[in-house]
N, C-alpha and C positions, 0 to 999 in steps of 0.2 A: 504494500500500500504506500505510493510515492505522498509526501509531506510537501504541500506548499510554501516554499519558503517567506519567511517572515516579513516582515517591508520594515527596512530598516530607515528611522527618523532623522534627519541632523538637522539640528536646529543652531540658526545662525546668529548673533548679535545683528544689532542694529548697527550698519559703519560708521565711525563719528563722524559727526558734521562740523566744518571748523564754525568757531565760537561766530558770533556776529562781531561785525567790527563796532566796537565800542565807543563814542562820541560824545564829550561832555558834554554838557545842557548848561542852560540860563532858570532852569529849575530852581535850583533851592536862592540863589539870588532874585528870582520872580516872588518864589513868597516867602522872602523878609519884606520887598518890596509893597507886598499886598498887605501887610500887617505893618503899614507906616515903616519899618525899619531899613533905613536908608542914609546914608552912602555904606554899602556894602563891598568888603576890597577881598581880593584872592593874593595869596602870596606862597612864595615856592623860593627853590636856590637852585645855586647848581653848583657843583665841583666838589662835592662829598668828600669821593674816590680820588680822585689824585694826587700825585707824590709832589706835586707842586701848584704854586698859584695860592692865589686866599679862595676861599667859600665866597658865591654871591647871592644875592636873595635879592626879589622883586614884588612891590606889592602892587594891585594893579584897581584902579576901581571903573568899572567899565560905564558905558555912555547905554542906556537899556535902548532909547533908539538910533546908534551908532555902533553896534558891534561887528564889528570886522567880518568877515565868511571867511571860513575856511579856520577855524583855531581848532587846538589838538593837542592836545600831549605833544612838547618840541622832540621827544624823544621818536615819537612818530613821522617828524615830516623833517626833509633835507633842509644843507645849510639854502638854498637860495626862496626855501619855501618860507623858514624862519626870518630870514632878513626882511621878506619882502612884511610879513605878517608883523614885526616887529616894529618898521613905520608908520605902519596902519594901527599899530594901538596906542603909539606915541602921540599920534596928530587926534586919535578921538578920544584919549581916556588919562584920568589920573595916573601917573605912575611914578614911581621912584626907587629907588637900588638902595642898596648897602652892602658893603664888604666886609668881611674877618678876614682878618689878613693868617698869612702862617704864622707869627708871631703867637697869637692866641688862640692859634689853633692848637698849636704846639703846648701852651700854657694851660688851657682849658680841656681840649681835647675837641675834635673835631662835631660831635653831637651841641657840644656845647655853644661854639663858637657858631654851629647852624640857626642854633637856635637865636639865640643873639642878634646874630644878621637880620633874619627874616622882623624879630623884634621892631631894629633900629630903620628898616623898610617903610614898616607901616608907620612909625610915628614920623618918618619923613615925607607921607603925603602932603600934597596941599593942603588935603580935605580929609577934615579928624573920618574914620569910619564908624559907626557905629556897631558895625560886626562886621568879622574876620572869616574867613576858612584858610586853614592852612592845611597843605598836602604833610598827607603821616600821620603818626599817631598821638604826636604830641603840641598841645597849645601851645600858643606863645603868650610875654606881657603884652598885647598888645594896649594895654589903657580901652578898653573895650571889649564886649562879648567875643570870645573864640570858640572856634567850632574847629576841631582838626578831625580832615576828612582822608583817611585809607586809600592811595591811589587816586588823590583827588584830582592829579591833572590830568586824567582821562575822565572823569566823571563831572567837574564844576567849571564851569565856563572862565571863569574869573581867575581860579589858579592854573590854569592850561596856559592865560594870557601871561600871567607873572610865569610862567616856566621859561618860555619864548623872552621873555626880557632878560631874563636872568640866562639864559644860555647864549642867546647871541651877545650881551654884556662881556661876558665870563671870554667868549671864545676870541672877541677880539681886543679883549685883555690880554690873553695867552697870545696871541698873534705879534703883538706888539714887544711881549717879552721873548719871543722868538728872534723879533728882527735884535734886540737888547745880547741875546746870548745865544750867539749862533751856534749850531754844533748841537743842541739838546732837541731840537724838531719840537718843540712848543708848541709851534703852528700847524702842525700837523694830528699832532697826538692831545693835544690841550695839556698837557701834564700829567696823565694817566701813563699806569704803569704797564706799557707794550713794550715788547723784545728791543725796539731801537732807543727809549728810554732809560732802558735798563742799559745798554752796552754806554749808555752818553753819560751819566750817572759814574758807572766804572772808570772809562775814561778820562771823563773829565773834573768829577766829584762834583759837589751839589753845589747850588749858588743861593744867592741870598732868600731867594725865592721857593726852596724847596723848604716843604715839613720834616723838620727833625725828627718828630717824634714817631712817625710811620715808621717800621721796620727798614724797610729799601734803602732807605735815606740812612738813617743810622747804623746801618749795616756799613757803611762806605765815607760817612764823615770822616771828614779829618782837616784841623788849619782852618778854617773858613768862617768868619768874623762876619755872625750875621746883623745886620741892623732890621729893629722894626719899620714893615712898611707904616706906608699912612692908612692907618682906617679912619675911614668917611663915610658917610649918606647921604645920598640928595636926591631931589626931586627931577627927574627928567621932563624938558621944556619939551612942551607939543612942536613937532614938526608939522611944518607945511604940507598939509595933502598938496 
């Protein structure tokens, strides 16, 4: 008596779908907006990671019917997309910078010295804010309500703009100190620690501009009479559309 053989089942997963692309909003600065709570500013930094250069921070308080097209996470969009986005929020919106220099990086430690910046940002608006968001986990003093928001420069319109300031800021900061000390690719690498950094570092040892207190860097010191930079904060003047 022949046996019909069995029907064997294979059951498959679903194949993932890549995520949606993710796009910050004018959300949560619409309702402080709708609930009277206004001027509302985003603030971000940039230059964490680097084995040189200071930390820069940018607060930014947007124009609700002038907002730029096209903002993002700077870490999402190239340098000529950043540039162009960077004088389109200069000419409609409050903004202004701050630096930690390596000095106080080195002193304080590089968390700290973030934190500070973004601080000495916002109280360098024009226009006092009434609330904050800042990208991370952690508030700042701003002399007004904070709200820190988890990956906020992909998710909050306002700190996506301060990422964008504070990264083209930052980059041709580095750029500058490039053409200053030729031989390290500053301009290239912003101060981050890549293989040609490293060999420039070995080479040539650090300069006044590198963090001490990073490993790389102190791995390799030696002789080298650093002075503190200038820290400052200022308000960046609207450019001409």
């Amino acid at each position: 008596m022949s046996r019909t053989p069995s029907k064997v089942v294979i059951r498959t997963g679903r194949l993932p779908l890549d995520d949606a692309d993710i796009r910050p909003t004018f959300r949560r600065e619409r309702r402080a907006l709708n609930k009277g709570i206004w001027p509302v500013a985003g603030c971000d930094e940039a230059g964490r990671g680097p084995l040189a250069g200071p930390v820069v921070a940018a607060a930014v308080i947007l124009d609700p019917n002038r907002i730029p097209r096209g903002l993002n996470d700077s870490k999402k969009l190239d340098r000529e997309e950043r540039e162009k986005l960077y004088l389109k929020i200069c000419a409609t919106a409050e903004v202004a910078v701050a630096f930690g220099s390596t000095a106080r990086i080195d002193r304080d430690n590089i968390l700290r010295a973030s934190l500070w910046a973004l601080a000495r940002a916002v109280r360098a608006l024009p226009v006092r804010p009434k609330l904050v968001f800042v990208d991370g986990r952690d508030r700042i003093d701003a002399g007004c309500d904070c709200e820190a928001v988890i990956s906020g420069d992909a998710l909050v319109l306002s700190i996506a703009a301060a990422s964008i300031v504070a990264k083209v800021t930052r980059d041709r900061l580095m750029m500058r100190l490039g053409l200053a000390h030729p031989g390290y690719g500053f301009e290239r690498h912003m101060g981050y620690s890549v293989p040609e950094h490293q060999a420039a570092l070995t080479r040539l040892g650090p300069t006044i501009h590198h963090r001490r207190s990073f490993a790389p860097v102190a791995a390799c010191y030696s002789n080298v009479v650093v002075a503190e930079p200038l820290e400052t904060s200022l308000p960046l003047a609207r450019a001409r559309a």
